[in-house]
C-alpha positions as CSV (number, residue, x, y, z in Angstrom):
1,X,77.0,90.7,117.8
2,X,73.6,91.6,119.1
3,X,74.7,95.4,118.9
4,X,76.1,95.3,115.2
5,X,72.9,93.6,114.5
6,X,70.8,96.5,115.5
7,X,73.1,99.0,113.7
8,X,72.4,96.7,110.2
9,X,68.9,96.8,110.9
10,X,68.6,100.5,111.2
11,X,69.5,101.1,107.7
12,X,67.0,101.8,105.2
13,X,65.4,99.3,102.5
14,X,66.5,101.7,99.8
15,X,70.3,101.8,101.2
16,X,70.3,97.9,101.2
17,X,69.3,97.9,97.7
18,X,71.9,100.3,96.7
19,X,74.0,98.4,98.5
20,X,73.0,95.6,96.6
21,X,72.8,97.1,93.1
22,X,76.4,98.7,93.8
23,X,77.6,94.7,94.6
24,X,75.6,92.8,92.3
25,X,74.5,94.0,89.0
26,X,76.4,93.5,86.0
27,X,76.1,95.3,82.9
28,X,77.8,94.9,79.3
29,X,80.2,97.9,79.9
30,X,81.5,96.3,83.2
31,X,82.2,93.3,82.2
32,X,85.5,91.1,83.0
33,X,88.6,92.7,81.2
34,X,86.1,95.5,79.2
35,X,88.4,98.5,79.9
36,X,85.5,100.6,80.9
37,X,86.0,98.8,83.9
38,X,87.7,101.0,86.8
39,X,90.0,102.1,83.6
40,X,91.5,104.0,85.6
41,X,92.3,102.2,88.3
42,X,90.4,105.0,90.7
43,X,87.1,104.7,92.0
44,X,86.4,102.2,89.7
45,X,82.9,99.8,90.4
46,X,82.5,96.0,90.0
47,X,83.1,94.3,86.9
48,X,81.1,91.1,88.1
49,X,78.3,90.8,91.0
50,X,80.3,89.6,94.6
51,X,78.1,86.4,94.5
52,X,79.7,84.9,91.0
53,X,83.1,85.3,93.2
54,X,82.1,81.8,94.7
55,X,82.6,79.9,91.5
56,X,86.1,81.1,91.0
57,X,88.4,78.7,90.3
58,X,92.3,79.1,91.1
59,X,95.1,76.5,92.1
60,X,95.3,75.0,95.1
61,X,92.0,77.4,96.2
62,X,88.6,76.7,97.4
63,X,86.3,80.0,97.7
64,X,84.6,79.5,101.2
65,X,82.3,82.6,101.1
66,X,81.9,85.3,98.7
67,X,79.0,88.2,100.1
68,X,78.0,91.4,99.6
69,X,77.8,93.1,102.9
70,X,76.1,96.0,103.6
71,X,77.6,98.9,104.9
72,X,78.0,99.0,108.3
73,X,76.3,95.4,108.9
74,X,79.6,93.3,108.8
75,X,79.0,91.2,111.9
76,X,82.3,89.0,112.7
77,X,82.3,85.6,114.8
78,X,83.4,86.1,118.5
79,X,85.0,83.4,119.9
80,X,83.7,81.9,123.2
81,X,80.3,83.7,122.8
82,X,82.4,86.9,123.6
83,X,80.9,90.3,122.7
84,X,82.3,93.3,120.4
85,X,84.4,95.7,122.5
86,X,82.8,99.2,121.6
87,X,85.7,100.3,120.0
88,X,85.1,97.2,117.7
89,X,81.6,97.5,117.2
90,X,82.3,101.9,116.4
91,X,85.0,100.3,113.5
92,X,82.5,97.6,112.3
93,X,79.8,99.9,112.2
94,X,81.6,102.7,110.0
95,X,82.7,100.4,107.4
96,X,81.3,101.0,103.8
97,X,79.6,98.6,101.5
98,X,82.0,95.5,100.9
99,X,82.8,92.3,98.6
100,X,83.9,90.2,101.1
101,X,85.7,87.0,99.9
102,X,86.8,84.1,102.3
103,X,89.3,81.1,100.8
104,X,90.8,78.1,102.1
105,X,94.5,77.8,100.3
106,X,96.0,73.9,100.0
107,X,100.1,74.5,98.6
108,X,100.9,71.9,100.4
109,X,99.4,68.4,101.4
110,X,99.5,69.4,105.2
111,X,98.4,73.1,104.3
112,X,95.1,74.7,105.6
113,X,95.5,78.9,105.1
114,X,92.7,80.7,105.8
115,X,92.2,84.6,104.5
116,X,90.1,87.0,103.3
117,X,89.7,89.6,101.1
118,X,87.5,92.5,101.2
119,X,86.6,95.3,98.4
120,X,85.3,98.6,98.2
121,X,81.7,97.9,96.8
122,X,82.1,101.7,95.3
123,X,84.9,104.2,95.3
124,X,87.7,101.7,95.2
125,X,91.2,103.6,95.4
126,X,92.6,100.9,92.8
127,X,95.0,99.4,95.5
128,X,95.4,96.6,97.8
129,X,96.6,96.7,101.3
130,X,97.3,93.8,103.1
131,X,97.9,93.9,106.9
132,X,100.5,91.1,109.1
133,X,100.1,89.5,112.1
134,X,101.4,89.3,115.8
135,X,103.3,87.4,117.9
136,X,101.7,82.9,116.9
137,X,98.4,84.9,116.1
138,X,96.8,82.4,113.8
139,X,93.7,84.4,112.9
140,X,92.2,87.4,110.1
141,X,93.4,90.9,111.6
142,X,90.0,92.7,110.9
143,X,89.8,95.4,113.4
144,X,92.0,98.2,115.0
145,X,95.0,99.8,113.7
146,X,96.9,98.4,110.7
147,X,94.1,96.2,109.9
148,X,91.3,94.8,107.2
149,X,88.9,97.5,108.3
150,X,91.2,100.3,108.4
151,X,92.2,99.8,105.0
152,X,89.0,99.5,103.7
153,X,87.7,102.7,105.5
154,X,90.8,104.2,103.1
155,X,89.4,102.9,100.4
156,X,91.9,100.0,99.4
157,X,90.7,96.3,98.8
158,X,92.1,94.4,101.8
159,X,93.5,91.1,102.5
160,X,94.3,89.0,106.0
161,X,95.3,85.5,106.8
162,X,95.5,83.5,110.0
163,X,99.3,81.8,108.3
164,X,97.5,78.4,108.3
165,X,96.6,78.1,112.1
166,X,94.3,78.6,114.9
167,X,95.1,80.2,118.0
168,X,98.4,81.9,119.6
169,X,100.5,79.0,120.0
170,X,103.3,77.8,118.5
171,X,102.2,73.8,119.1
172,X,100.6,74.0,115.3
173,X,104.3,73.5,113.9
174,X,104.9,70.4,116.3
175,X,105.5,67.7,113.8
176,X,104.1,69.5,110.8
177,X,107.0,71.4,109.1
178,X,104.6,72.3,106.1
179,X,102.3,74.6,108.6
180,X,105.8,76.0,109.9
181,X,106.7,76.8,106.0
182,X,102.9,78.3,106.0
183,X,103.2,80.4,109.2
184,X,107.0,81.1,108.1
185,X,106.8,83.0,104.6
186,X,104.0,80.9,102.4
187,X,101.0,82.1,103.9
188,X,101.7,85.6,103.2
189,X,103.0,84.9,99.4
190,X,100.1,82.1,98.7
191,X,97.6,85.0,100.1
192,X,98.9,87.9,98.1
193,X,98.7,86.1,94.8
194,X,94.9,85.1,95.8
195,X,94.2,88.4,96.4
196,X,95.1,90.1,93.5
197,X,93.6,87.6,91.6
198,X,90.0,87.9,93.4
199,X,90.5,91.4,92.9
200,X,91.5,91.6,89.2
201,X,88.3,89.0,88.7
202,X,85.7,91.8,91.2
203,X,86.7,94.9,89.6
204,X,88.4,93.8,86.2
205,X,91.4,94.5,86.5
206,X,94.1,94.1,89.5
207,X,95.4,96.6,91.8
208,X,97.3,99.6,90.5
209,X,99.8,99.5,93.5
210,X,100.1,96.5,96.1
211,X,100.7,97.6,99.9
212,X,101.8,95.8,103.3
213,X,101.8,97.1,106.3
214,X,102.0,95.2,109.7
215,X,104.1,95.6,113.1
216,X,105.9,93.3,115.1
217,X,105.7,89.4,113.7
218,X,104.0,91.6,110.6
219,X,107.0,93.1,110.2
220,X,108.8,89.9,110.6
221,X,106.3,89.3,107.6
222,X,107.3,92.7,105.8
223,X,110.8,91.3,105.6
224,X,110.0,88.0,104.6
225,X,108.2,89.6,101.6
226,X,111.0,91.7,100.9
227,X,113.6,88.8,100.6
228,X,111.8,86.2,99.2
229,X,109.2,87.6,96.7
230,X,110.1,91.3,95.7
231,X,107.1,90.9,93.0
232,X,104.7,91.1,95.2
233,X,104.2,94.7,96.9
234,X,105.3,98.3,95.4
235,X,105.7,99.0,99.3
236,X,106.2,97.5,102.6
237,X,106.1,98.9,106.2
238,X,107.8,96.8,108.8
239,X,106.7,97.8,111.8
240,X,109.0,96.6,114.6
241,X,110.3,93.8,112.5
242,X,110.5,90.6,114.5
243,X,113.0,89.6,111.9
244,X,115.4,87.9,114.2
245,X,112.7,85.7,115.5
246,X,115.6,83.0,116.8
247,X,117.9,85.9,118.2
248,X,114.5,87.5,120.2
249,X,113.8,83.9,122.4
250,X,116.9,83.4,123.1
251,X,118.0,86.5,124.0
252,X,115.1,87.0,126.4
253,X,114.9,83.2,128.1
254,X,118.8,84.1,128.8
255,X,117.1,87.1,131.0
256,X,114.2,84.4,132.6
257,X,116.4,81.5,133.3
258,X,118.9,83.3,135.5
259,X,116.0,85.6,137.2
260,X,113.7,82.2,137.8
261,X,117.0,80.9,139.4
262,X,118.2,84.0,141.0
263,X,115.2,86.0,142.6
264,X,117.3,88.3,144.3
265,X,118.3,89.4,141.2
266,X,115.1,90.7,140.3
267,X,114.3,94.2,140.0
268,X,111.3,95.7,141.1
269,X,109.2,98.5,139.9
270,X,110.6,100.7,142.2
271,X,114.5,99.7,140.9
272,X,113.6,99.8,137.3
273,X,112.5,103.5,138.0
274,X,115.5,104.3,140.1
275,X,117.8,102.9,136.7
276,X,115.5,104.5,134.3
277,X,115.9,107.8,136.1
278,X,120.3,107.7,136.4
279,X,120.1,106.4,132.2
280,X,118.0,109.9,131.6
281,X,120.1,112.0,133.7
282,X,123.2,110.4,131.6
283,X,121.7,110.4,128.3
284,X,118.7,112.4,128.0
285,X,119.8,115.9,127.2
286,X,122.3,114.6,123.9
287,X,119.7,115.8,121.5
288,X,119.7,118.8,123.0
289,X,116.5,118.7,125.2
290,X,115.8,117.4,128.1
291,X,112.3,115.9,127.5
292,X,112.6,111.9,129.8
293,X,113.5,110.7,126.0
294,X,116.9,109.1,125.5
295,X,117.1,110.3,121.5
296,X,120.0,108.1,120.7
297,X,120.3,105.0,122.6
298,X,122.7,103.2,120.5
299,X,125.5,105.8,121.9
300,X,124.3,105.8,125.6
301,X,127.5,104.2,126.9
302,X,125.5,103.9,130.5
303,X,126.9,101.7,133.4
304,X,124.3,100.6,135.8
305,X,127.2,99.3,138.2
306,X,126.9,103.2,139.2
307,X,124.0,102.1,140.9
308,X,125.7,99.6,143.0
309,X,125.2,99.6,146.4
310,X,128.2,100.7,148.3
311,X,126.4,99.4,152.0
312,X,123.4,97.9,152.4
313,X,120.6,97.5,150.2
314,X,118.6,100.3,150.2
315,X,116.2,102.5,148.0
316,X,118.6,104.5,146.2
317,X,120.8,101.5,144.8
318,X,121.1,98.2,143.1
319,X,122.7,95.1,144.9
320,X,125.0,93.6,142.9
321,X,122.7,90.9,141.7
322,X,120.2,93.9,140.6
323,X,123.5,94.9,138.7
324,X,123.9,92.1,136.9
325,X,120.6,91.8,135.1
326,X,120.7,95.5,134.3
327,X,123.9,94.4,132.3
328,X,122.3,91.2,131.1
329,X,119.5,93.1,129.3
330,X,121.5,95.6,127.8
331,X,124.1,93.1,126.4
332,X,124.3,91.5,123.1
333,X,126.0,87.9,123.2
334,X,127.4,86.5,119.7
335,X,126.3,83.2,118.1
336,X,129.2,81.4,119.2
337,X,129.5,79.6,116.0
338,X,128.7,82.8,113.2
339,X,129.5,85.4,115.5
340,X,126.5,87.3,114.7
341,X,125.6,89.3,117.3
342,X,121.5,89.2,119.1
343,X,121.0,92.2,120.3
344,X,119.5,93.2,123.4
345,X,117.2,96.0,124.7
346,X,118.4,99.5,125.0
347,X,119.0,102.2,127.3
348,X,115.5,104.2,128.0
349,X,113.5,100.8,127.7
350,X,113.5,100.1,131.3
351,X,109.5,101.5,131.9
352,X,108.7,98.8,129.2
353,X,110.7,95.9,131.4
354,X,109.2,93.4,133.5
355,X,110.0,91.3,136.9
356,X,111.3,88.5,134.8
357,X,113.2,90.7,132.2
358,X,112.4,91.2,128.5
359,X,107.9,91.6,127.8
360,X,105.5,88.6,128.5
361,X,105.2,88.2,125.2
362,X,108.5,87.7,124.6
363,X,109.3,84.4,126.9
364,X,106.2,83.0,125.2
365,X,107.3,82.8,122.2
366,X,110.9,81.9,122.9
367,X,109.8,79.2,125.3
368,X,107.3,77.8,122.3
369,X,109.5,78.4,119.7
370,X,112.1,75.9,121.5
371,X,109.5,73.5,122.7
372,X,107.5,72.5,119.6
373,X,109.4,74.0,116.7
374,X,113.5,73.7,117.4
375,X,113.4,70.3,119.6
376,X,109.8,69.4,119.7
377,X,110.0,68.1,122.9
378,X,107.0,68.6,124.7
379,X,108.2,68.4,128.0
380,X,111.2,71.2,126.8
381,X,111.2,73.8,129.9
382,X,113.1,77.0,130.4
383,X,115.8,75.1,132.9
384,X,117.2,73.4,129.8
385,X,117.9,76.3,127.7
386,X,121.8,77.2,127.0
387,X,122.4,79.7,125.2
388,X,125.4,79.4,123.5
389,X,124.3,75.9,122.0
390,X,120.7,77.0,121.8
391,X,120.8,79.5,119.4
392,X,123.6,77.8,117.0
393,X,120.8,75.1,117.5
394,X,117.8,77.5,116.4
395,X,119.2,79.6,113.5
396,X,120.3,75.9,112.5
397,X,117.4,74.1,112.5
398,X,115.1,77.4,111.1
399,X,117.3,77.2,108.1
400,X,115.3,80.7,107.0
401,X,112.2,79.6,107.4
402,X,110.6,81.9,110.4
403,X,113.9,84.0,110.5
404,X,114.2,87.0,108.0
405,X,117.7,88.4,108.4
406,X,118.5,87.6,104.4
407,X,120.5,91.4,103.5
408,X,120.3,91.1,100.0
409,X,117.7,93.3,99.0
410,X,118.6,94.3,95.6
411,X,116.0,92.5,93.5
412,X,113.7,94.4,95.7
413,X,115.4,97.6,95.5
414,X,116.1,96.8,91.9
415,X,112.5,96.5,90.3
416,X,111.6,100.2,92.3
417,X,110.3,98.4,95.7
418,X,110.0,100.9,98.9
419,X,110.5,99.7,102.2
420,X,109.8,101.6,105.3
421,X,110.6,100.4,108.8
422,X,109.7,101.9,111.8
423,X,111.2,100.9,115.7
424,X,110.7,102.4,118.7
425,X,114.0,103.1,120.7
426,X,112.5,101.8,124.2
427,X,111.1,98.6,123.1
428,X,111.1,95.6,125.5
429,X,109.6,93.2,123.3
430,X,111.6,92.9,119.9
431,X,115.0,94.9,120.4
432,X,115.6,98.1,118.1
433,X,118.7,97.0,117.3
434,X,118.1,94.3,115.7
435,X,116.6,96.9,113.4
436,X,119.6,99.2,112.8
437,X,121.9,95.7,112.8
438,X,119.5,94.4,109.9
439,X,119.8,98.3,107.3
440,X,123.7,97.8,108.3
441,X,123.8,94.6,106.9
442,X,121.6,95.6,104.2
443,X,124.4,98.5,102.5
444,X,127.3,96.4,103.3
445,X,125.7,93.3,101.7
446,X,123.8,95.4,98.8
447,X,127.3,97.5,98.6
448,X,125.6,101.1,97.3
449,X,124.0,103.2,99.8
450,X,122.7,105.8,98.1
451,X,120.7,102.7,96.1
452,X,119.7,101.9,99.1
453,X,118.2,104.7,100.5
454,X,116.6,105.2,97.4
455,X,114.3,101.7,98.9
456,X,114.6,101.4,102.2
457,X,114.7,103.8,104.9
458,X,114.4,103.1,108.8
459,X,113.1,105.5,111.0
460,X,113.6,105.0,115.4
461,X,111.3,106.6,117.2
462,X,112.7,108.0,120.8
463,X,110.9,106.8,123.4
464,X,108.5,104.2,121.7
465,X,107.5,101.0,123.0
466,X,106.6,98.2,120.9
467,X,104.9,99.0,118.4
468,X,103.3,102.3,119.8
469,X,102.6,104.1,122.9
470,X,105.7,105.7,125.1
471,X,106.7,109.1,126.9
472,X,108.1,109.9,122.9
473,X,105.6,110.9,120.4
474,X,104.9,107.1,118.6
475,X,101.3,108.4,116.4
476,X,102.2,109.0,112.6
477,X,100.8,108.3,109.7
478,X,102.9,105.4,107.7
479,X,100.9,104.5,105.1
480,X,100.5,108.0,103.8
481,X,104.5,108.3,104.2
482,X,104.8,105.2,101.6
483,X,102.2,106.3,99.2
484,X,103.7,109.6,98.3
485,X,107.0,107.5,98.0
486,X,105.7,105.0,95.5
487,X,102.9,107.0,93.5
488,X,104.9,110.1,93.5
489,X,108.4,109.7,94.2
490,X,108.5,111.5,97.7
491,X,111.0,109.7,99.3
492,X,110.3,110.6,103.1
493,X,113.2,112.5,104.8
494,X,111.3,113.2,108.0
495,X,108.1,111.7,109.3
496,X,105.9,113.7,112.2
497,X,104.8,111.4,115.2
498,X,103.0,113.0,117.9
499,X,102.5,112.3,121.2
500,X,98.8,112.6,123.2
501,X,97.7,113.1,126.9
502,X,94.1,113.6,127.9
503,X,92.9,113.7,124.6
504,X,95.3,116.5,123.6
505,X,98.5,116.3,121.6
506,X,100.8,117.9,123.5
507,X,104.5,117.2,121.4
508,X,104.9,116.6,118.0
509,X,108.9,115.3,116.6
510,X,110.3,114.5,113.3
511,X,111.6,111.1,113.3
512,X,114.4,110.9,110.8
513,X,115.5,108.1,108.2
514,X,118.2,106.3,110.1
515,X,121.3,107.1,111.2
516,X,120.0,110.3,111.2
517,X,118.8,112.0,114.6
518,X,116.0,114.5,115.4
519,X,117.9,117.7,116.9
520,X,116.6,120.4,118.4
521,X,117.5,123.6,116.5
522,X,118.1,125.6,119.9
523,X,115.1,128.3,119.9
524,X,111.1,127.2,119.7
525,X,109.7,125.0,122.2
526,X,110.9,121.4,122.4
527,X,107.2,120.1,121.9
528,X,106.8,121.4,118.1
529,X,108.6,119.6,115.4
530,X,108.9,122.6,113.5
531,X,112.2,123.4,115.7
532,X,113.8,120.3,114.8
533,X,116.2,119.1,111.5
534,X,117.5,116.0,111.0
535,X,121.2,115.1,110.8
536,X,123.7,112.7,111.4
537,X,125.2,111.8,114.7
């Protein structure tokens, strides 16, 4: 705070007032709905000063704040009297000159969404991007990657919401099935229409193409948006869709109850390296390098029982138990009663593993998701989880609601929508294959393929992790990707990711729409893209 502070003071009188002028003044040829008004949806400047904003009336809306902010002085509230990370206060302290609008949204009786929107005070790119959420997160996403302030550094207005909670808990939904409609798909919607309409009121007239873009429960978002309002964005990128949010806590509190009850089951770091090293030397070298990267995990028919120990326990094995929960992570049980199948993690995930199985994060959520918002039962522990009755009892009683595994994208795909998921192949925290599960579903379901790659198009990176980072490369530029696609009609048949160490980007690969693979051409080295094509397995 104190630092961000400084930086606002250090700005000239004369930038403030630009600042100011650039926010605030109105004159007769920018006024609301006079087409002289960002006409062109480019670079256009405000119709009406950010301070009128306040008075705004829209249903079921009460405008909280509306202030121009100088650029670089946007100060946020830290909880617990924490300080800006520098990384946060660099971000903060870059921004340009911004409208920044905060709202309180009431759809329902029980409904308190908070959000935000924030616009270019010059140079607007006549678009809106609006960025999703992780894991219970109830809060704005203002800084980092995919987030408020990296949108508005692109020049995009900008919109956030916390889903209508505080804090990263899932106890908000106990007893209150409107917050769980909020957190589940309404916040998002009920945000998006607020946005556009602060925006179309700001600048005078509304965005010229609408953007989401989140990872992990913001692509369980993405989804959402893309089955149950296809009106609302040109394009979506789904990040590590969390679509199968009932599949995910099962499937992982399956892995914790037996290894709570069984702790000689557990593997250690030094087992999950010993396993990680045999799936390499099985799988590794399919693409046709041999980089520590399984490329296509889905066809990595690996058996860890080749690990057993033949004697004693020792260094260079897995006991039987070890066995078992190898097979137990890598296996995907059927909902007993639909038959649909939750997936589980991959070969080449095992770095990403912990003691306990599936990520931290993971048994979280599964363990609040059963505890407040399947039985809320507050004393609910892991020991009473089954899961052949449990997930029936989950997809059941979410009834769609936090879920998005709806196939039927054609009124998306239909009105020209573009969506673009990314998963990383070694992920430990949502599995990939729910990902490659959820586009099969969607050209059996939807029935014409080539209709749907015309809209969606999935791309798996080798080596990811959730979300990013990895031995793959897991940087690339997504948002780029999808605006060629939608302003221009570039459907992307290839995306570069890179990789970095120390600072130096040392591999770039072409990740490929789905069920395509990157192959290696057989001459060049295996770090440059350029000696890679795409093609199916």
């Amino acid at each position: 705070m104190t630092h961000l502070r400084t930086i606002a003071l250090a700005f000239s009188v004369a930038a403030t007032l630009a600042v100011a002028a650039a926010c605030n003044t109105t004159t007769t040829a920018d006024a609301p709905g006079d087409p002289a008004a960002g006409a062109d949806g480019v670079g256009g400047g405000p119709a009406v000063a950010c301070d009128t904003l306040a008075s705004l009336a829209l249903p079921n809306v009460t405008i909280t704040a509306a202030e121009a902010v100088a650029a670089g002085a946007f100060a946020p509230s830290m909880p617990d009297g924490r300080s800006l990370s520098e990384g946060q206060a660099q971000q903060y302290g870059a921004l340009p000159a911004f409208c920044r609008v905060a709202a309180t949204l009431t759809p329902s009786s029980d409904s308190d969404i908070k959000m935000e929107v924030w616009m270019p005070a010059e140079g607007w790119n006549g678009k809106l991007q609006a960025v999703g959420n992780g894991a219970f997160t109830g809060s704005l996403r203002q800084d980092g990657g995919r987030s408020m302030a990296s949108g508005l550094e692109r020049g995009y207005a900008t919109a956030s919401t916390d889903t209508g909670h505080v804090g990263g808990s899932a106890e908000f939904g106990y007893e209150h099935p409107e917050k769980l409609v909020d957190f589940g798909w309404r916040s998002v919607h009920e945000m998006t229409v607020t946005a556009k309409d602060v925006i179309a009121k700001f600048y005078g007239n509304g965005p010229e193409h609408s953007y989401w873009f989140g990872c992990s429960a913001g692509g369980r978002q993405a989804m959402k948006e893309a089955q149950r309002f296809p009106e609302d964005y040109d394009g979506i990128i789904a990040g590590a869709p969390g679509n199968d949010w009932m599949g995910r806590a099962a499937a992982s509190l399956r892995v914790a109850k037996h290894l709570e009850h069984h702790e000689d089951a557990r593997l250690p770091e030094a087992k999950v390296q010993l396993l990680h090293e045999a799936v390499l030397a099985a799988c590794d070298a399919a693409d046709g390098v041999e980089d520590r990267v399984v490329g296509d995990p889905e066809r990595c028919h690996f058996d860890p029982g080749v690990l057993r120990c033949s004697g004693a326990e020792g260094d260079d094995c897995l006991t039987a138990a070890q066995v078992t929960t190898a097979e137990m992570m890598y296996a995907s049980p059927k909902n007993p009663k639909t038959g649909r199948v939750v997936t589980g993690v991959l070969p080449g995930s095992e770095p990403n593993w912990t003691d306990m199985g599936w990520t931290r994060s993971a048994r979280a959520t599964g363990i609040d998701q059963y505890r407040y918002l399947i039985y809320g039962d507050l004393d609910w522990t892991i020991d009473q989880f089954d899961f052949d009755t449990d997930i029936v009892a989950a997809e059941e009683t979410d009834n769609d609601t936090v879920n998005a595994l709806d196939p039927n994208l054609r009124p998306f795909l239909d009105r020209g929508g573009k969506l673009l998921a990314y998963h990383g192949w070694a992920d430990a925290q949502i599995s990939p294959a729910n990902a490659t599960q959820y586009y099969n579903r969607v050209v059996e379901t939807v029935g014409d393929e080539a209709l749907v790659r015309d809209g969606f198009r999935l791309f798996m990176a080798p080596g990811m992790g959730h979300c990013a980072g990895g031995e793959g490369p897991n940087a690339f530029d997504a948002l780029t990707a999808m605006e060629e696609w939608v302003e221009q009609g570039k459907a992307p048949d290839q995306i570069i990711a890179s990789r970095t160490r120390d600072g130096v980007v040392d591999r770039t690969r072409p990740l490929c729409p789905y069920p395509q693979l990157a192959v290696y051409s057989g001459s060049g080295s295996m770090d440059d893209a350029a000696n890679f094509v795409c093609q199916a397995p």
